[in-house]
PDB file of N, CA, C and O in Angstrom:
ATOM      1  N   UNK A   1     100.965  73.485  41.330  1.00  0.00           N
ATOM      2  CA  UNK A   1     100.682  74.453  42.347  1.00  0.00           C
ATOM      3  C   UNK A   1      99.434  75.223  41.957  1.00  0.00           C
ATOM      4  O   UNK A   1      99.193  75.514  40.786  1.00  0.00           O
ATOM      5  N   UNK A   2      98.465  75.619  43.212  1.00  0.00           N
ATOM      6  CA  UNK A   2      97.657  76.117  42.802  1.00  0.00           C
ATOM      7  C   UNK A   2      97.451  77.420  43.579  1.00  0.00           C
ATOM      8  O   UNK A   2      98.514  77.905  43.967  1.00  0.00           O
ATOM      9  N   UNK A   3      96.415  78.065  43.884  1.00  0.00           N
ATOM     10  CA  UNK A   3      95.928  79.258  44.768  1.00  0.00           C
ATOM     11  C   UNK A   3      94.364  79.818  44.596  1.00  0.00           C
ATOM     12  O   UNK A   3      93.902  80.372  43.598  1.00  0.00           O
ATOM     13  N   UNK A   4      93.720  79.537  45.776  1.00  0.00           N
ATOM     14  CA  UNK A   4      92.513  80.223  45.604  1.00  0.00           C
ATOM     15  C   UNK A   4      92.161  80.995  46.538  1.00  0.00           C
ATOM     16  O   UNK A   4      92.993  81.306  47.391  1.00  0.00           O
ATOM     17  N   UNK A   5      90.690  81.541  46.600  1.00  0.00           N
ATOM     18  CA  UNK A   5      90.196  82.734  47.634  1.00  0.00           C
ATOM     19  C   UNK A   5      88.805  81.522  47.520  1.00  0.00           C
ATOM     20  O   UNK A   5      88.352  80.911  46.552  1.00  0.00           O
ATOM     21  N   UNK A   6      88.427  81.535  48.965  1.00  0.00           N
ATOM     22  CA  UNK A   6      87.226  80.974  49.071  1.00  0.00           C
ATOM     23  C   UNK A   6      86.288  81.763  50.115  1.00  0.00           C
ATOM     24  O   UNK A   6      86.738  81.774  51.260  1.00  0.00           O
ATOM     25  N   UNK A   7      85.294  82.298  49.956  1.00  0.00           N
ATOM     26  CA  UNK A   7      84.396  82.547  51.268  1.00  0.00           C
ATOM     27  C   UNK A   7      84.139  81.705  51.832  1.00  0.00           C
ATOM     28  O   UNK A   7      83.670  80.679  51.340  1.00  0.00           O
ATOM     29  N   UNK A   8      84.337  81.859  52.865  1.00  0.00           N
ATOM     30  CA  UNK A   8      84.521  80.466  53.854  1.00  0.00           C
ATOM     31  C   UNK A   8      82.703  80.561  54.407  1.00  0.00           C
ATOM     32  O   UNK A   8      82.041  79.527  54.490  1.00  0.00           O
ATOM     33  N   UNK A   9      82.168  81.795  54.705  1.00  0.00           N
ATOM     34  CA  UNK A   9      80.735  81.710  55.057  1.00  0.00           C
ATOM     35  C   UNK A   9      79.810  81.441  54.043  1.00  0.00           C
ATOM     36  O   UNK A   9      78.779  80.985  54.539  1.00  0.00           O
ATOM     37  N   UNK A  10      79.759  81.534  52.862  1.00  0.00           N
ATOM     38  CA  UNK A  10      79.378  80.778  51.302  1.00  0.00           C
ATOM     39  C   UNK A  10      79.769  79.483  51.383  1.00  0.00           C
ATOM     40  O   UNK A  10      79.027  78.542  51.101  1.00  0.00           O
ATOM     41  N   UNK A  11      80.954  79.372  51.775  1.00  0.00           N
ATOM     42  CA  UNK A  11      81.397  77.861  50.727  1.00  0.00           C
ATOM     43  C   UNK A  11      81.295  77.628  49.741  1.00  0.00           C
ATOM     44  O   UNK A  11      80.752  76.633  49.260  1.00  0.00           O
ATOM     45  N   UNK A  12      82.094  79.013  48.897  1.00  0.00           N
ATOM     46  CA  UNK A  12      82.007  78.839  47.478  1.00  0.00           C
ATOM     47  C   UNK A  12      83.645  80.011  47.029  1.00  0.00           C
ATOM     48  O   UNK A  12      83.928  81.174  47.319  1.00  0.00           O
ATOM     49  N   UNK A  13      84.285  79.033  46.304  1.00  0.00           N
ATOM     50  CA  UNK A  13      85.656  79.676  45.788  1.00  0.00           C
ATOM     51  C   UNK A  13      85.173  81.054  44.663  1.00  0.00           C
ATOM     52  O   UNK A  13      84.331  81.129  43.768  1.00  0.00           O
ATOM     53  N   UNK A  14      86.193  82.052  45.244  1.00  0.00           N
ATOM     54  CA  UNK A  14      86.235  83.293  44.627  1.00  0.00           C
ATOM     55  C   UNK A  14      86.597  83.638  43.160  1.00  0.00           C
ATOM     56  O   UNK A  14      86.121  84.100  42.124  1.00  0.00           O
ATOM     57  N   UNK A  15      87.828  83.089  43.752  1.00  0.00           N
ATOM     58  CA  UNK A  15      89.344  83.214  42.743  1.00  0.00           C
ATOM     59  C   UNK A  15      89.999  82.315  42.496  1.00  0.00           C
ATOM     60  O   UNK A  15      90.775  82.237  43.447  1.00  0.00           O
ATOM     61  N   UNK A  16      90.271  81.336  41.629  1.00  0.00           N
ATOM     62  CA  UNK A  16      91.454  79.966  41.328  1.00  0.00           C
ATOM     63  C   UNK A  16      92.592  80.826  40.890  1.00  0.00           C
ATOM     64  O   UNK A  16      92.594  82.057  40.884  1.00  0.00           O
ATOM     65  N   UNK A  17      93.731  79.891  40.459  1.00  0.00           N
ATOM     66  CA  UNK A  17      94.348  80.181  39.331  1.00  0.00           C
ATOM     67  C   UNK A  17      95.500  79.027  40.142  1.00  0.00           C
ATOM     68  O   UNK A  17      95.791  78.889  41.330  1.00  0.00           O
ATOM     69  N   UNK A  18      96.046  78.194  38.683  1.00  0.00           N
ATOM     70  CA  UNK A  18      96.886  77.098  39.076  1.00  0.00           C
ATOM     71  C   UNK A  18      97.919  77.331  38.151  1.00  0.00           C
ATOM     72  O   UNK A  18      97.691  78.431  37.647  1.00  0.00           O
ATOM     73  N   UNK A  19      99.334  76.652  37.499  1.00  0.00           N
ATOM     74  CA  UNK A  19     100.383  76.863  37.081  1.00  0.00           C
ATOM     75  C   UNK A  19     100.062  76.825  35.562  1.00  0.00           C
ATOM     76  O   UNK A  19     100.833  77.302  34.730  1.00  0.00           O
ATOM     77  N   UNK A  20      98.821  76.201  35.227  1.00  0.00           N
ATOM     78  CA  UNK A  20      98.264  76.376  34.167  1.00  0.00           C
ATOM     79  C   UNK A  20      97.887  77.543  33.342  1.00  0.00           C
ATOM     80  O   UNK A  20      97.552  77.733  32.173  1.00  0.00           O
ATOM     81  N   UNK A  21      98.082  78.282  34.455  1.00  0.00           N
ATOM     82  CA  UNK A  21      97.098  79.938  33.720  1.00  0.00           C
ATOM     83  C   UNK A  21      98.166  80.612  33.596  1.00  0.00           C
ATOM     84  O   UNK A  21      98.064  81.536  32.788  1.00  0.00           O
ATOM     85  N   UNK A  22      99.986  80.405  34.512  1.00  0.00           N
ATOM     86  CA  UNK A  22     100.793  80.886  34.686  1.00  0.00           C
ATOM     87  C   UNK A  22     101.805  80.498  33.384  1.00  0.00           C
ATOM     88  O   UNK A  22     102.496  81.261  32.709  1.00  0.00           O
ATOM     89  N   UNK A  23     101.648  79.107  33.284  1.00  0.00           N
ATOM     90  CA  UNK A  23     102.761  79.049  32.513  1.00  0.00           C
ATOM     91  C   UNK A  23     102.439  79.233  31.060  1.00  0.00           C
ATOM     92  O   UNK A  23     101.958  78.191  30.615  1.00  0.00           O
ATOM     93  N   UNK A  24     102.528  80.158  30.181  1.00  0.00           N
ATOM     94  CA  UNK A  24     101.768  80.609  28.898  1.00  0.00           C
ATOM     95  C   UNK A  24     103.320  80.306  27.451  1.00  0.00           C
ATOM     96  O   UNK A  24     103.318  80.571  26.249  1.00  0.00           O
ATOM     97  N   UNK A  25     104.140  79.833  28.117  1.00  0.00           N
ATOM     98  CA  UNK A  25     105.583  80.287  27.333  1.00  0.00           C
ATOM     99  C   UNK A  25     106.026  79.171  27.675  1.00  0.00           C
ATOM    100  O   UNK A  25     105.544  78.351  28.457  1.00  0.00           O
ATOM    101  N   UNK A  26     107.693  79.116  26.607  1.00  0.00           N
ATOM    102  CA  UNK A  26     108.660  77.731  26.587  1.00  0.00           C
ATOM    103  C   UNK A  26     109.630  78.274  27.809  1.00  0.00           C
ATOM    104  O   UNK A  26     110.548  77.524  28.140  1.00  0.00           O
ATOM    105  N   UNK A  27     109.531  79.113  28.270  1.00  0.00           N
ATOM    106  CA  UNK A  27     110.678  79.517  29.228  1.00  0.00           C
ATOM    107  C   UNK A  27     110.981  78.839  30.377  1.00  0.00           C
ATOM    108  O   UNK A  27     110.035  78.236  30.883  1.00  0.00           O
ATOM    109  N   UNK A  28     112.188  78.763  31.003  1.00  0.00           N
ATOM    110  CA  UNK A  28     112.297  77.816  32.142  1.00  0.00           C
ATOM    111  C   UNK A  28     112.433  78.502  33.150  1.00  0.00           C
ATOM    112  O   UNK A  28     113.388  79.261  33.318  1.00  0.00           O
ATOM    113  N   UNK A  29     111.089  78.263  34.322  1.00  0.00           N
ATOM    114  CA  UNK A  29     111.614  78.806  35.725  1.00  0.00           C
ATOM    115  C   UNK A  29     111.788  77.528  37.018  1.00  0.00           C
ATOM    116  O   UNK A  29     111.660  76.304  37.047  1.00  0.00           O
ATOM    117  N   UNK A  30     112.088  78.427  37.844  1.00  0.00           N
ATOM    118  CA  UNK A  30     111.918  77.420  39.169  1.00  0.00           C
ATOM    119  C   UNK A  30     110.561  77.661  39.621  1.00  0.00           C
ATOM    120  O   UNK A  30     109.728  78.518  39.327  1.00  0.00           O
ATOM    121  N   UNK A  31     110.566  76.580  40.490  1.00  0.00           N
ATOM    122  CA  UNK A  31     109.276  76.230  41.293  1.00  0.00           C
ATOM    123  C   UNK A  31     108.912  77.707  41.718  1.00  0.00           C
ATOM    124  O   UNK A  31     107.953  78.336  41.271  1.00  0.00           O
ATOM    125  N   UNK A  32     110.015  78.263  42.849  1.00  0.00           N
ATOM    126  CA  UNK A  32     109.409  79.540  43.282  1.00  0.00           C
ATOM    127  C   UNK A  32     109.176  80.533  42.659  1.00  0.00           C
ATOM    128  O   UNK A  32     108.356  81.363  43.053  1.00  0.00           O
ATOM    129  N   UNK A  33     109.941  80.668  41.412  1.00  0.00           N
ATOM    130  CA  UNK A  33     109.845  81.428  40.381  1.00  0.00           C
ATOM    131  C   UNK A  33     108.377  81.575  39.920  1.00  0.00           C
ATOM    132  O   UNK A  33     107.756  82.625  39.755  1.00  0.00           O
ATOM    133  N   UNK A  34     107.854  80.011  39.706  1.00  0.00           N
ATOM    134  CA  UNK A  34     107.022  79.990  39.025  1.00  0.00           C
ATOM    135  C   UNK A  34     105.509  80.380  40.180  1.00  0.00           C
ATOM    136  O   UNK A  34     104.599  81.129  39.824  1.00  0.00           O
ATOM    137  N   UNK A  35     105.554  79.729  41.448  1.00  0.00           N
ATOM    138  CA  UNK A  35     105.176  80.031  42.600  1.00  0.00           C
ATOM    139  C   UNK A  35     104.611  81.645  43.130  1.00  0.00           C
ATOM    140  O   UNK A  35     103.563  81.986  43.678  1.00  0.00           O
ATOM    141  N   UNK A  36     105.840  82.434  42.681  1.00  0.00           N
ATOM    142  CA  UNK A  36     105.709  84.140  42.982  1.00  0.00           C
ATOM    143  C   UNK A  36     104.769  84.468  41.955  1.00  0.00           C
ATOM    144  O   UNK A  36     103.867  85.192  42.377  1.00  0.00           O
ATOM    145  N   UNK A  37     104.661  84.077  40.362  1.00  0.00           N
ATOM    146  CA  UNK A  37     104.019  84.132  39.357  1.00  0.00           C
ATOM    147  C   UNK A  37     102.548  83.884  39.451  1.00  0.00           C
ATOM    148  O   UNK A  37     101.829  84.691  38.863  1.00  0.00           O
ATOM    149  N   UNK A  38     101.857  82.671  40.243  1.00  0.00           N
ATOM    150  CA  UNK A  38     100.532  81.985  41.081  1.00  0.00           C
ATOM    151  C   UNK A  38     100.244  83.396  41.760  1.00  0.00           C
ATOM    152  O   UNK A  38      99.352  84.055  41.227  1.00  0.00           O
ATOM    153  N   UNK A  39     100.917  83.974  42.926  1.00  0.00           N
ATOM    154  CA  UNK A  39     100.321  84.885  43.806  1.00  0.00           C
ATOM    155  C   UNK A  39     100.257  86.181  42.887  1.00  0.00           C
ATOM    156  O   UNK A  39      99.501  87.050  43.322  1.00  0.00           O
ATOM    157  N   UNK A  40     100.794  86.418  41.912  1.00  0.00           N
ATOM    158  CA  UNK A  40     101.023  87.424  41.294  1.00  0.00           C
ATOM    159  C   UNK A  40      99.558  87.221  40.642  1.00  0.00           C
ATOM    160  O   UNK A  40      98.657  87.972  41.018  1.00  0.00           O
ATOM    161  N   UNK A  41      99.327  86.348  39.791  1.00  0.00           N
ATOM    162  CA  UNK A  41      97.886  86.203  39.057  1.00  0.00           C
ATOM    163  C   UNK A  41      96.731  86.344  39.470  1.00  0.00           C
ATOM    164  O   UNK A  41      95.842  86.895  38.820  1.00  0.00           O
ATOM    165  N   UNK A  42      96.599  85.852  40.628  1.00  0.00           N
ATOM    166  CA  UNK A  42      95.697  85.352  42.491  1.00  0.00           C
ATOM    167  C   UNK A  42      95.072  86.772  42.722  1.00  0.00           C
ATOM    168  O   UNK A  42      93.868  87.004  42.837  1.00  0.00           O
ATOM    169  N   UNK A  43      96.236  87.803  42.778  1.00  0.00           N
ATOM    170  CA  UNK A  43      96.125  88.723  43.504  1.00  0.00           C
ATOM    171  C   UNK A  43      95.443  89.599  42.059  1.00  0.00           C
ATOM    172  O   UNK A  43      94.412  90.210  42.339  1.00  0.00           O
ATOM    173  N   UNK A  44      95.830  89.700  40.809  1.00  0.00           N
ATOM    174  CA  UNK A  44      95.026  90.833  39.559  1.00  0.00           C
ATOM    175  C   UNK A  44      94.034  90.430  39.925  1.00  0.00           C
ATOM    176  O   UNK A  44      93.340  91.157  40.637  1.00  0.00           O
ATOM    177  N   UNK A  45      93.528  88.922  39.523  1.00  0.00           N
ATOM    178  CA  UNK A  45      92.119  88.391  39.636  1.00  0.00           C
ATOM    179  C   UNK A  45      90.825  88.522  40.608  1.00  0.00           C
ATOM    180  O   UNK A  45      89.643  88.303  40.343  1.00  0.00           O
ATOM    181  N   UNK A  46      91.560  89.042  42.081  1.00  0.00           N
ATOM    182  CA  UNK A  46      91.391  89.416  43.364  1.00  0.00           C
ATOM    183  C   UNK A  46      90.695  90.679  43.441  1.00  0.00           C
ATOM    184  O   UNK A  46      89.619  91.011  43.937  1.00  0.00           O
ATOM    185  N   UNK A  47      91.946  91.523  42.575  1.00  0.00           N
ATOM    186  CA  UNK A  47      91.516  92.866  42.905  1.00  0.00           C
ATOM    187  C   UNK A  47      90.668  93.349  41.564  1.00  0.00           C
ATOM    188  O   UNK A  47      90.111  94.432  41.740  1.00  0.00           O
ATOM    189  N   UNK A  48      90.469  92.770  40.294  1.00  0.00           N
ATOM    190  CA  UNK A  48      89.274  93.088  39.631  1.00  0.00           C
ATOM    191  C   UNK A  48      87.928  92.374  39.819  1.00  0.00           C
ATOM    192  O   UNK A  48      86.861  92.463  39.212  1.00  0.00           O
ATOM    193  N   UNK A  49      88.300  91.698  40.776  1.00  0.00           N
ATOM    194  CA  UNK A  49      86.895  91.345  41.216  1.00  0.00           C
ATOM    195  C   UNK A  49      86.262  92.280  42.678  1.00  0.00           C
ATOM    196  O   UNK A  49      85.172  91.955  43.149  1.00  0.00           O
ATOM    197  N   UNK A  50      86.981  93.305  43.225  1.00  0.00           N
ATOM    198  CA  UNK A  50      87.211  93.945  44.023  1.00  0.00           C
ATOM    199  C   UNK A  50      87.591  93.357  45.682  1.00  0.00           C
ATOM    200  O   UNK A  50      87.207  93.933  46.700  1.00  0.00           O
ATOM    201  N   UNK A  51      88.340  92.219  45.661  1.00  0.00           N
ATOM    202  CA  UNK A  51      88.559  92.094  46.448  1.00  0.00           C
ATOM    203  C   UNK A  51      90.060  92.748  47.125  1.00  0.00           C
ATOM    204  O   UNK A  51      91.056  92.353  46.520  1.00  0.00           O
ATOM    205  N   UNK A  52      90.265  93.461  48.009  1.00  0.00           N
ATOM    206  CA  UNK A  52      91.317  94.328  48.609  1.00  0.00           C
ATOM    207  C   UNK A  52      92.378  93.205  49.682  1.00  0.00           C
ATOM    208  O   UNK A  52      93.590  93.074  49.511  1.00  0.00           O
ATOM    209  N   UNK A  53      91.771  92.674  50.491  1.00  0.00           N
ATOM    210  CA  UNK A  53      92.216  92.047  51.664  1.00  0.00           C
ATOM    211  C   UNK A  53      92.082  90.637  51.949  1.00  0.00           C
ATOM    212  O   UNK A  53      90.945  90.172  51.870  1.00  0.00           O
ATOM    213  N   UNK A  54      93.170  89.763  52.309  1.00  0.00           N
ATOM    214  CA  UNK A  54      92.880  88.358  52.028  1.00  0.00           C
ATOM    215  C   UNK A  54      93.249  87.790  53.274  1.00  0.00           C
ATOM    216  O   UNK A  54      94.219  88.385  53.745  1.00  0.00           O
ATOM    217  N   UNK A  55      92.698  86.543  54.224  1.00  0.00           N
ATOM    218  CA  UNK A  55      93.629  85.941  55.219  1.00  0.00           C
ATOM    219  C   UNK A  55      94.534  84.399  54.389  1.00  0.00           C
ATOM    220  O   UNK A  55      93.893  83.418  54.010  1.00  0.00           O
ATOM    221  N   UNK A  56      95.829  84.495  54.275  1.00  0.00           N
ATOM    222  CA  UNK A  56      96.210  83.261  54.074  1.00  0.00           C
ATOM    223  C   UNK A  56      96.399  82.585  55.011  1.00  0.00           C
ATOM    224  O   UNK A  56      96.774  82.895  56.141  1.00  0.00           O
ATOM    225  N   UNK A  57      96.090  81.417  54.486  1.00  0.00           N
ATOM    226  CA  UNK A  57      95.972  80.040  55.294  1.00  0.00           C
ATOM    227  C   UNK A  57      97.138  79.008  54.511  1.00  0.00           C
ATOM    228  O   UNK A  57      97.104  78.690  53.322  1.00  0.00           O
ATOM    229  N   UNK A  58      97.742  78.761  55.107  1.00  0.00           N
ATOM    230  CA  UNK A  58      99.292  77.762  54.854  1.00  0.00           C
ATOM    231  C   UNK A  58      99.183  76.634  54.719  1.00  0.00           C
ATOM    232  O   UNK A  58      99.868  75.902  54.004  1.00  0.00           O
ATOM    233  N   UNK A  59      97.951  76.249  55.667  1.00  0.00           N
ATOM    234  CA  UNK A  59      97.181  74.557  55.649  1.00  0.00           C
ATOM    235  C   UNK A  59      98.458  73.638  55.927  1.00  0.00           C
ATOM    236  O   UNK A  59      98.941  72.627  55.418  1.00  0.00           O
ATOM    237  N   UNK A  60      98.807  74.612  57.137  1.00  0.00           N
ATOM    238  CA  UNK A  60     100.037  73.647  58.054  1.00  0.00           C
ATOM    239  C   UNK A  60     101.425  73.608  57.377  1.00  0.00           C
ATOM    240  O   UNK A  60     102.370  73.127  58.003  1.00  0.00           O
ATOM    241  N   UNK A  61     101.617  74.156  55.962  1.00  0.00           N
ATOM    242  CA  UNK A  61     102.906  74.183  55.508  1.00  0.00           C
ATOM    243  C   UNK A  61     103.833  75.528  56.479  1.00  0.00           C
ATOM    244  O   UNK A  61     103.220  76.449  57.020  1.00  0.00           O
ATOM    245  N   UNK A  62     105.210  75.402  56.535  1.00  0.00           N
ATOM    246  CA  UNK A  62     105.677  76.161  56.981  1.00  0.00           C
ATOM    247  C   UNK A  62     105.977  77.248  55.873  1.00  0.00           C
ATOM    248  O   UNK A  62     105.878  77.080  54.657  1.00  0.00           O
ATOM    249  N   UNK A  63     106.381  78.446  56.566  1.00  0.00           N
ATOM    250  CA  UNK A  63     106.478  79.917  55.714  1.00  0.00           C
ATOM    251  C   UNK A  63     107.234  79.633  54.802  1.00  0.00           C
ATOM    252  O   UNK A  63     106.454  78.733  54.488  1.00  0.00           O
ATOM    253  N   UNK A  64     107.839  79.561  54.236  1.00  0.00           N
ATOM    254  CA  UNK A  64     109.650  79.531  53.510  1.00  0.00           C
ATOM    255  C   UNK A  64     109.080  79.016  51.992  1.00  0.00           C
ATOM    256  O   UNK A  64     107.982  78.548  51.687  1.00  0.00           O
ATOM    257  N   UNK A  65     110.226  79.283  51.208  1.00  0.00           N
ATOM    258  CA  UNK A  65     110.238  78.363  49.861  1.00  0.00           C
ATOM    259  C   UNK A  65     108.664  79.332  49.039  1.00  0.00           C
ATOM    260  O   UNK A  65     108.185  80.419  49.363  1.00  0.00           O
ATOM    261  N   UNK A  66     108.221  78.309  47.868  1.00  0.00           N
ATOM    262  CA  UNK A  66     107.229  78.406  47.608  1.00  0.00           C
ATOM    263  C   UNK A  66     105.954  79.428  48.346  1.00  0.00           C
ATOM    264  O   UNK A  66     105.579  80.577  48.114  1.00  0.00           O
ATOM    265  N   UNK A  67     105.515  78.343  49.359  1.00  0.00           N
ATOM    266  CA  UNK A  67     104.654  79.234  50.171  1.00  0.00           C
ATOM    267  C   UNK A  67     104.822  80.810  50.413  1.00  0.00           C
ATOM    268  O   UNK A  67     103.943  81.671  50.468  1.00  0.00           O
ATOM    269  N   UNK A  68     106.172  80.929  50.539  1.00  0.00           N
ATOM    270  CA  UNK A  68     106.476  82.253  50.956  1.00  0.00           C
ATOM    271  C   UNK A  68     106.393  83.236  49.448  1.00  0.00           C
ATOM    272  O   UNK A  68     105.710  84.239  49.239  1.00  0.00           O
ATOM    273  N   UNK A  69     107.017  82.775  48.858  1.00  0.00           N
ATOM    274  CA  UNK A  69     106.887  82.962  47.286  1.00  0.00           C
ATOM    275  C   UNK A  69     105.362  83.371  46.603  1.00  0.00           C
ATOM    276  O   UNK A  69     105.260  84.373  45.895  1.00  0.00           O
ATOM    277  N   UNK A  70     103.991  82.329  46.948  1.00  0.00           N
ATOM    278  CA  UNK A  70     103.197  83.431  46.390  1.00  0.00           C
ATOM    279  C   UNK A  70     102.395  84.116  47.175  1.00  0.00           C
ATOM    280  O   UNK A  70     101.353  84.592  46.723  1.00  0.00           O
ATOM    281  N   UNK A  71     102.761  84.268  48.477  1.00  0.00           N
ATOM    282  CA  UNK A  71     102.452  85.300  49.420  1.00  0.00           C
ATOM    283  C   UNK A  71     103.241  86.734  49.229  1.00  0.00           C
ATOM    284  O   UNK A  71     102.662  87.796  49.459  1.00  0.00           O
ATOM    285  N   UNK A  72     104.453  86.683  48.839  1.00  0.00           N
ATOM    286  CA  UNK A  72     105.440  88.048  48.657  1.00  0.00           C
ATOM    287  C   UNK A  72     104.550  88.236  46.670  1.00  0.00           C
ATOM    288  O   UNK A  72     104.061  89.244  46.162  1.00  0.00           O
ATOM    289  N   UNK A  73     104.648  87.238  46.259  1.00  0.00           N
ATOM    290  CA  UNK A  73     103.907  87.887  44.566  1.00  0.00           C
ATOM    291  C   UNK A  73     102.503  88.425  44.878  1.00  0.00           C
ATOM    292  O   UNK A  73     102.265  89.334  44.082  1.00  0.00           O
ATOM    293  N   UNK A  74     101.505  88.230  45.700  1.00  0.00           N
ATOM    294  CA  UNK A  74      99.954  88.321  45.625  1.00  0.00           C
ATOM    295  C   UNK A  74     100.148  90.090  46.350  1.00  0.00           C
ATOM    296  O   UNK A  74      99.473  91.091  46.113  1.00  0.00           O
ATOM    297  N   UNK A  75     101.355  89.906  47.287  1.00  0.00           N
ATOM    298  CA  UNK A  75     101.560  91.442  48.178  1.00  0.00           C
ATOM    299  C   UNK A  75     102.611  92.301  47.095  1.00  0.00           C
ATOM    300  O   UNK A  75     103.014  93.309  47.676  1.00  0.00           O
ATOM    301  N   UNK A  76     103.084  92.211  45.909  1.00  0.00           N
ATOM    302  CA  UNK A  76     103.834  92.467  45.107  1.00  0.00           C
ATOM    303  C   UNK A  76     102.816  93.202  43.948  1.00  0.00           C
ATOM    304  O   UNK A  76     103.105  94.205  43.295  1.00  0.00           O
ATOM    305  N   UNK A  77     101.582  92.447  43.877  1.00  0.00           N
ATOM    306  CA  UNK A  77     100.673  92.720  42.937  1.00  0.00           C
ATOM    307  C   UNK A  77      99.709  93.375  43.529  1.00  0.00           C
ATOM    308  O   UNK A  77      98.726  93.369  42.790  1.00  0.00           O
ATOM    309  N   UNK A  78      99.440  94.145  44.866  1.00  0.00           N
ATOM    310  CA  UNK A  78      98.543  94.935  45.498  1.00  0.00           C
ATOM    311  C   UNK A  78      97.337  94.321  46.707  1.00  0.00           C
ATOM    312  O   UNK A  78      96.504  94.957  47.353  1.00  0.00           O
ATOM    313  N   UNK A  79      97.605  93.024  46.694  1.00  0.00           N
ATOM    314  CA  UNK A  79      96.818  92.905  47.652  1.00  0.00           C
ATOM    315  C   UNK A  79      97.527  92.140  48.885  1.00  0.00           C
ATOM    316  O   UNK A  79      98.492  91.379  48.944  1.00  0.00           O
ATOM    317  N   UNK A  80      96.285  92.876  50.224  1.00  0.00           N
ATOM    318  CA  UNK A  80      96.785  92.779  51.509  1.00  0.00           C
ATOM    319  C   UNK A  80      96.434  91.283  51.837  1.00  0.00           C
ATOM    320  O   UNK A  80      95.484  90.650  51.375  1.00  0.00           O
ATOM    321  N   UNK A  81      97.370  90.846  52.711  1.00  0.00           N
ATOM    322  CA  UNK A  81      97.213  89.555  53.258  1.00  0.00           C
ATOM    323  C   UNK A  81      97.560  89.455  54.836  1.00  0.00           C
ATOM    324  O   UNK A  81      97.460  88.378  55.423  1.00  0.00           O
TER     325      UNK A  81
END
């Protein structure tokens, strides 16, 4: 799983961060677990770069599960979506 911020009028990515940057430990989570953790990272990285406000884009997945997961972590960690 991944998550980025791209300016779409640039065409050039802001912010990454994939399960790689998340998972730092032997501990076991779930997907969404690990999922809420992505938006949680997304969103520090976001806002020390000063970005405040984000539009997510789902890219046709439905709300629920995951998806929903690092949308509630990125709004958990201060930024608007």
């Amino acid at each position: 799983m991944y998550a980025q911020l791209i300016d779409d009028e640039k065409g050039h990515t802001l912010v990454n961060v994939s399960l790689k940057d998340v998972v730092k430990s032997a501990e076991k989570f779930t997907k969404t677990e690990l999922a809420k953790h992505v938006g949680e990272l997304i969103a520090k990285k976001a806002i020390e770069k000063g970005i405040q406000s984000v539009v997510f884009d789902r890219r046709g997945h439905n709300y629920h599960g995951r998806v929903k997961a690092v949308a509630e972590g990125a709004r958990s960690s201060g930024l608007k979506l």
